[in-house]
N, C-alpha and C positions, 0 to 999 in steps of 0.2 A: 798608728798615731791618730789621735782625736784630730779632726779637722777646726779646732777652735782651740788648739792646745795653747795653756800661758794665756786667757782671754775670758771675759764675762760683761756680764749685762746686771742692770738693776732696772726695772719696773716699780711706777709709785706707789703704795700701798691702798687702793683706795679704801679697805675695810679697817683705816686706822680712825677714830675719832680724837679732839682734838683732849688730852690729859692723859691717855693710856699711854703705855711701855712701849706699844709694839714697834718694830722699827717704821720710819715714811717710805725706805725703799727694800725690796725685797730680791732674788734674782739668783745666778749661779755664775761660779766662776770654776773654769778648769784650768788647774794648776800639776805640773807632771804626769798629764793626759787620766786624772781623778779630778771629777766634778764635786764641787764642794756647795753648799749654801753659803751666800754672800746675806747680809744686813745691812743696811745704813739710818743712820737718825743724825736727825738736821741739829747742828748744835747752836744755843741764841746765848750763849755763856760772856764773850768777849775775853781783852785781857789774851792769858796764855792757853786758854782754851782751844781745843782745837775745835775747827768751825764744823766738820761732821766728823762722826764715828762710825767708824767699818765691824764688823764681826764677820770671820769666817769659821765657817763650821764644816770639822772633816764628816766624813758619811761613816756610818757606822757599819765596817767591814768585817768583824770579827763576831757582832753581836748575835747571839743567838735566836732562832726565831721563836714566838711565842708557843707553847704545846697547844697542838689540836687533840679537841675531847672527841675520839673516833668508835668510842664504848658502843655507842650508839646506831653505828653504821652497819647495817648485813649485807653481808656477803658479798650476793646479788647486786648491791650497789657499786659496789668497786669501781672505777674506771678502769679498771686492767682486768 
């Protein structure tokens, strides 16, 4: 079992300027001992707005990895 299981963290974004998308905090949260990206943006709406917005994003477990161009490699180079 993840020692942080059901738990996360958000750090503030310092590489966000002030007009862009990007979220203000960034960070991970492990949720059923799978670590996910967490987001947050500060919301200034009022009313029924809600005052931040979370996004979590699962990891992409199934995704294929990119093809390596190995045409190129001899032999002799191998690691094995």
């Amino acid at each position: 079992m993840h020692p942080y299981n059901n738990n996360g963290a958000l750090w503030c974004n310092n590489g966000k300027v002030i007009g862009d998308m990007r979220p203000d905090y960034v960070g991970e949260i492990t949720i059923d001992n799978v670590t996910h990206k967490i987001a947050m943006w500060r919301g200034n709406r009022g009313g029924s707005h809600p005052e931040y917005n979370i996004k979590v994003t699962a990891p992409d477990v199934g995704k294929p990895a990119a093809p390596i161009d190995v045409s190129n490699i001899k032999e002799d180079e191998l690691p094995f």
